[in-house]
C-alpha positions, -999 to 999 in steps of 0.1 A, spaced: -733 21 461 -721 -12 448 -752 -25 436 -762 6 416 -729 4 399 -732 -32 392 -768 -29 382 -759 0 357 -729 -25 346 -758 -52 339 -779 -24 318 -748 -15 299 -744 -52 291 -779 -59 279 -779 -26 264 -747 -39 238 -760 -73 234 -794 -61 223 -775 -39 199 -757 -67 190 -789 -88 184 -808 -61 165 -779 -57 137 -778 -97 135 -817 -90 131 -815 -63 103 -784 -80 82 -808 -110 83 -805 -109 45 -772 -100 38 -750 -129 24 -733 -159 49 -695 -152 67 -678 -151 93 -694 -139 125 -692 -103 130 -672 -90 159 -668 -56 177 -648 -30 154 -628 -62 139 -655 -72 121 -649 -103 105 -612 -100 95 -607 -127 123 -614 -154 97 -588 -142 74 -559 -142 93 -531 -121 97 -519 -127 61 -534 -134 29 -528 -167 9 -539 -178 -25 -563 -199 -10 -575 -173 12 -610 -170 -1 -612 -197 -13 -615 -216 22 -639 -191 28 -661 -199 -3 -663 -236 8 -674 -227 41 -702 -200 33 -709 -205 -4 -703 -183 -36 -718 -154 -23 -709 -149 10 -700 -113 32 -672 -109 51 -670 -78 71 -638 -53 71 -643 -37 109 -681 -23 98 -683 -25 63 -698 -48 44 -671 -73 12 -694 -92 -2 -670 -118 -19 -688 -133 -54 -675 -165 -66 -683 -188 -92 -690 -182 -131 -724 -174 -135 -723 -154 -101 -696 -134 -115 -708 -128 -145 -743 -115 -129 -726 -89 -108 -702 -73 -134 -719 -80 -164 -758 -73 -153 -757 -49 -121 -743 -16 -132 -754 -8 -101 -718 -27 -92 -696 -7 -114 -680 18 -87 -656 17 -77 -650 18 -35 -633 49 -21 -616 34 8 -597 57 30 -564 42 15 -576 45 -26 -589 81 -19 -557 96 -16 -539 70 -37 -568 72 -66 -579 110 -56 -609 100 -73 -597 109 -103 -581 92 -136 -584 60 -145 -589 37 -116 -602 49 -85 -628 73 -103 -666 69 -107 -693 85 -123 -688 112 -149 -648 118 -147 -643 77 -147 -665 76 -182 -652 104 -199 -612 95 -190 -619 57 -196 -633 70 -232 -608 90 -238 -576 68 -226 -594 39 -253 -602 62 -277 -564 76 -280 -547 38 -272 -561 33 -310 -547 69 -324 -515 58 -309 -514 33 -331 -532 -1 -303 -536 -26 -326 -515 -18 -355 -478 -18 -363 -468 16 -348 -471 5 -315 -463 -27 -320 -430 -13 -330 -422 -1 -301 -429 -31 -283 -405 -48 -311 -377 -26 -299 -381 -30 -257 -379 -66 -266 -349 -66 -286 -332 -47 -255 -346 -73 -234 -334 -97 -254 -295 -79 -254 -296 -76 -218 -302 -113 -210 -277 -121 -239 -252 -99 -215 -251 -128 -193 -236 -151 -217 -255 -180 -205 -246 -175 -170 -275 -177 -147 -294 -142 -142 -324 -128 -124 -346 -116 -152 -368 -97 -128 -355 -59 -132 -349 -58 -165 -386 -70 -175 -398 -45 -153 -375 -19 -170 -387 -29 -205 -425 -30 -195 -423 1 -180 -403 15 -205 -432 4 -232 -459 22 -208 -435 54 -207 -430 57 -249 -469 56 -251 -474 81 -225 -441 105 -227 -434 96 -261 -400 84 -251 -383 53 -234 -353 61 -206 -322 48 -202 -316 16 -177 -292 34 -166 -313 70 -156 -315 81 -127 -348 93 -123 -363 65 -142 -349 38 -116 -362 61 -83 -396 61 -107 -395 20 -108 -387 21 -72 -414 41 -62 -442 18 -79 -426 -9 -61 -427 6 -27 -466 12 -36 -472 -24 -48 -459 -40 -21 -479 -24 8 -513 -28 -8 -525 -59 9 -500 -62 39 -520 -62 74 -503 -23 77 -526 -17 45 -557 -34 65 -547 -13 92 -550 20 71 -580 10 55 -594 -2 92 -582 29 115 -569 59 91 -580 86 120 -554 70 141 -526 55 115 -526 92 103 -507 105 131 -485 74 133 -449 67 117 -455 34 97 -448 21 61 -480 41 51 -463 74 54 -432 63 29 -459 47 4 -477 81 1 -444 100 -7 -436 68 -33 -472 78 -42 -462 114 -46 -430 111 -59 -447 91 -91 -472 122 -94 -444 146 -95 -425 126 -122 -457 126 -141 -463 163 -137 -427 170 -146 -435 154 -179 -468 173 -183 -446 204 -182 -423 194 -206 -446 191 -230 -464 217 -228 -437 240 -231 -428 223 -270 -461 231 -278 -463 199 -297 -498 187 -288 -511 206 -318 -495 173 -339 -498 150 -309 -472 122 -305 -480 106 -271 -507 103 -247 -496 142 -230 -501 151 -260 -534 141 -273 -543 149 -239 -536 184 -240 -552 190 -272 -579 175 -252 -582 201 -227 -581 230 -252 -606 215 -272 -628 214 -239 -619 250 -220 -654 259 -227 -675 227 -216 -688 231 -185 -690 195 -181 -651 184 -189 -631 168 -165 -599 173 -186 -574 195 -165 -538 187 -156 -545 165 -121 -569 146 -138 -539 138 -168 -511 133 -140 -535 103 -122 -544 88 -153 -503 86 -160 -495 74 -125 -527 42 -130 -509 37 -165 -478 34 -150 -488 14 -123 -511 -10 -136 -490 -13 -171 -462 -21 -154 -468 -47 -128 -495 -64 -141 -478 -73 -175 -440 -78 -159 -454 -104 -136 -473 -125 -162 -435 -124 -181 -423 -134 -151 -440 -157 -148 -438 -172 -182 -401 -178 -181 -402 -197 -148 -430 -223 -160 -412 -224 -193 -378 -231 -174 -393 -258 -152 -410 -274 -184 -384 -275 -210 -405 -302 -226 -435 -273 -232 -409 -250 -240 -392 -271 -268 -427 -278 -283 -434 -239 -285 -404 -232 -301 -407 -259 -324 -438 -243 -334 -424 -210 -345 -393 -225 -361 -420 -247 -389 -444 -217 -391 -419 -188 -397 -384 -204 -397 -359 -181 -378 -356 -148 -400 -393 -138 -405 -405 -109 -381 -433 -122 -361 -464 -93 -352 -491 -97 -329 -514 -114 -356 -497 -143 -365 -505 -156 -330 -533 -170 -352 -512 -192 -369 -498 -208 -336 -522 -224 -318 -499 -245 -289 -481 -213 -280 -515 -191 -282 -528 -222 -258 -498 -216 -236 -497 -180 -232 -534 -183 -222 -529 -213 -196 -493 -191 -181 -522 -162 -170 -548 -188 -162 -525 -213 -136 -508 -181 -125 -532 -159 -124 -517 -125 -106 -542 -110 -85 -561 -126 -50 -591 -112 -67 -606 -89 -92 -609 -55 -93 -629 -42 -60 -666 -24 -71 -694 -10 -49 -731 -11 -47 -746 20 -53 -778 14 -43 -798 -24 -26 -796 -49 -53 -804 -84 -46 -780 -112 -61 -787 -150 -57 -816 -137 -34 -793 -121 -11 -796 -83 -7 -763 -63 -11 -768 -34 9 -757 4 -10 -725 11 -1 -711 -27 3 -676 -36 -12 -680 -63 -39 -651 -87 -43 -653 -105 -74 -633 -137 -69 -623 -144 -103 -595 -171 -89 -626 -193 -83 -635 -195 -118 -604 -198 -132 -596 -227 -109 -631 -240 -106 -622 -280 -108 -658 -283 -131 -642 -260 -156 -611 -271 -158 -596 -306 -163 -566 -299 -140 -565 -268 -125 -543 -268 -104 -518 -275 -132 -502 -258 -158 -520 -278 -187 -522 -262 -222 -543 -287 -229 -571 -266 -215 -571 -244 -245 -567 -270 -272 -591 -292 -289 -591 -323 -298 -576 -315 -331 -551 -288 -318 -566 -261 -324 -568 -232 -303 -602 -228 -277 -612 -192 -264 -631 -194 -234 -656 -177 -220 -640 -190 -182 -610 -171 -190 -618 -138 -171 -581 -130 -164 -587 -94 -172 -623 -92 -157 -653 -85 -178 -682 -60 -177 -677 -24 -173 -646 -21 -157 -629 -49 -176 -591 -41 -180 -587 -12 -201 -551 -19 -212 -558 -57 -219 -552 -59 -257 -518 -41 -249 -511 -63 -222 -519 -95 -250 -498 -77 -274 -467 -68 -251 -467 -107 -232 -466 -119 -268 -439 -100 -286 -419 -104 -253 -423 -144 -254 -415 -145 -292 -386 -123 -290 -368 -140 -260 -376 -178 -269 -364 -176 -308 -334 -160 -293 -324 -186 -263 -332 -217 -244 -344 -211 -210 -324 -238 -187 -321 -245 -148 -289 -232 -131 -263 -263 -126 -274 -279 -98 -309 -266 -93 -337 -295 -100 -365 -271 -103 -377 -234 -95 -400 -227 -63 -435 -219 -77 -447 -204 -44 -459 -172 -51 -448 -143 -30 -480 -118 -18 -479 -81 -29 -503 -60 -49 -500 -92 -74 -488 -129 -69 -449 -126 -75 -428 -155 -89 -404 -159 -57 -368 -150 -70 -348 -168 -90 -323 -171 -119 -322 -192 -147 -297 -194 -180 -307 -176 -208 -285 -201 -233 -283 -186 -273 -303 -209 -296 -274 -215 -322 -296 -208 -352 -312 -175 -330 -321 -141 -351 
């Protein structure tokens, strides 16, 4: 009896390695990474946590196109310029979007950002073609940007040169930017729904990534019917959906989409226009996700960057002083500055652009899929493989950049001072999928910048030599906290 049920042991054995050995066989020509282990996969190599440098050990290791597996599917990471630009630029059979377990009930496949196919091109059209109506571009909306700054400006000036944590209210005045374009109105700091809104993206942003994210994504069949952050991220989820319906009803109960104001509203006109195309994907869920991804991505993406604008400024006063400088001979201190004067100031334009390059927000760029075998570098990327476009290793690649590791304007300038646009600067991706709010985003970081240095000198708190620059892990790299002194420029408008 023992030596049947050890020899049916040994069978099972041989039977698993030779499984083992034939998927080795037939993923032959699938990219390098990490060895591939039972149900983990080859998360092993990762860690428990994910670091800046994350990939980037694994790019030196296996190369720039390399595949790393999450439990049994396939990331193919993609690093390197021309790599990138082959598989967002050339493939549009790498344009989907994945629909993990996680981003089908967070993206409902639906809206802006976790949709493919026919819905994701006819709401991506539509969102850029109204942007522009709403005035994208020109002074209307500008305007409003104008006025979120001046309150930013009034609230640091509440501190009376004290030091200050500027991190809520640039959320509130990003957010508050996203929420006039799509409700047509801002909301008081002080309301109450607003703030429970704010807190709801944050509760989102900072689970995407953490190991009980991976988790989710890994095992949701089991993490369902567990308690765990998960569960309170799906009502913050909800809760942001709600808000957004709330508005939807609103609006539709002025009956003012017939002379459309706001995104609702153009929108709605939308779906009227359409109740006989068989082929529309206008309807009232499909308007509530695309308002929750505006909201989302608007707001984080864009408060970071500010974020992290003040801090480098704060721990280079030198850089600082020189930008200001700049404005003061080009415009003096009364003239209204707009978005297209940034043409007439090459250092800060340089500066701007090196802020988002040296602290660039994201681990990597947005996630796509394969939809069907493609070969890249003379690798095959099988259908249905996650494609992770590593857009940290171009914009730190040390044969692009002269220091990358630094925060060198210099990047962007020539010899003669003049501002350089380059093609390595893929801070908002590229191809297909490239960052559909990215000229508001230019805009907003901007106007914000302008508005906040003519009106103070950023300093150190007494006693603080410099601010930590260790980035803190969420959705999007996070400037740790910290305050600084928002001191009035004597001569400030």
């Amino acid at each position: 009896m023992m030596g049947i049920r050890a020899l049916l042991i040994a069978l099972l054995v041989a039977l698993l390695i030779l499984v083992f050995l034939r998927q080795l066989w037939s993923r032959r020509h699938y990219p390098p990474g990490p060895l591939f282990l039972p149900i983990i996969g080859g998360m092993w190599e990762l860690g428990i946590k994910l670091h800046e440098d994350t990939f980037i050990k694994i790019v030196k290791k296996y190369g720039n196109i390399c595949c790393v597996w999450l439990g049994h599917q396939p990331m193919i990471c993609v690093s390197g310029l021309q790599a990138v630009k082959e598989a967002l630029i050339t493939h549009k059979e790498l344009s989907e979007r994945p629909l993990t377990p996680f981003f089908k009930i967070f993206g409902r496949e639906m809206g802006l950002l976790a949709s493919n196919g026919h819905t994701w091109k006819q709401q991506r059209r539509f969102a850029l073609v109204t942007l522009r109506k709403l005035g994208l571009g020109k002074k209307g909306m500008e305007h409003q940007i104008q006025e979120e700054a001046q309150q930013l400006v009034e609230s640091f000036a509440r501190a009376k040169g004290q030091p200050l944590d500027p991190s809520l209210p640039i959320t509130n005045a990003v957010s508050n930017v996203i929420c006039a374009v799509t409700f047509g109105h801002r909301f008081s700091l002080e309301d109450e729904k607003f703030q429970k809104m704010i807190e709801a993206i944050d509760v989102v942003l900072k689970f995407i990534g953490t190991i009980s994210h991976v988790l989710y994504e890994m095992f949701p069949w089991i993490m369902n019917h567990l308690p765990g952050p998960h569960k309170k991220t799906f009502s913050a989820h909800e809760l942001v959906l709600s808000h957004a319906r709330e508005e939807i009803e609103k609006h539709k109960e002025q009956h003012s989409f017939h002379e459309p104001r706001d995104y609702i509203d153009f929108y709605l006109l939308q779906m009227e226009k359409s109740r006989n195309d068989p082929n529309s994907t206008y309807d009232e869920e499909n308007l509530a996700q695309c308002i929750h991804d505006l909201l989302f991505t608007g707001t984080e993406t864009t408060a970071a960057s500010l974020k992290w604008a003040l801090l480098l400024l704060t721990n280079h006063p030198d850089i600082q002083d020189k930008v200001y400088k700049e404005i003061e001979d080009v415009f003096g201190s009364s003239r209204s500055i707009c978005y297209q004067d940034i043409k007439e100031l090459p250092y800060t334009n340089a500066v701007i652009h090196e802020m988002q390059r040296s602290k660039y927000i994201l681990l990597f760029g947005g996630a796509r899929q394969c939809t069907k075998d493609v070969k890249l570098n003379g690798y095959l990327i099988p259908k249905g493989a996650y494609i992770l476009p590593n857009l940290r290793s171009v914009l730190f690649d040390p044969e692009l950049w002269k220091t990358p590791e630094e925060f060198n304007p210099n990047h962007f300038l020539d010899k003669d001072g003049n501002f350089v646009d380059r093609e390595e600067f893929l801070v908002f991706s590229t191809g297909a999928r490239v960052c559909l709010a990215e000229q508001l985003a230019r805009i907003e970081v901007f106007i914000f910048l302008i508005k906040l240095l003519r009106a103070f000198r950023f300093q150190l708190p007494e006693g603080v030599k410099k601010l930590s620059q260790d980035p803190v892990m969420r959705f999007t790299f996070q400037p740790p906290p910290y305050k600084i002194c928002a001191v009035p420029h004597s001569s400030s408008s």
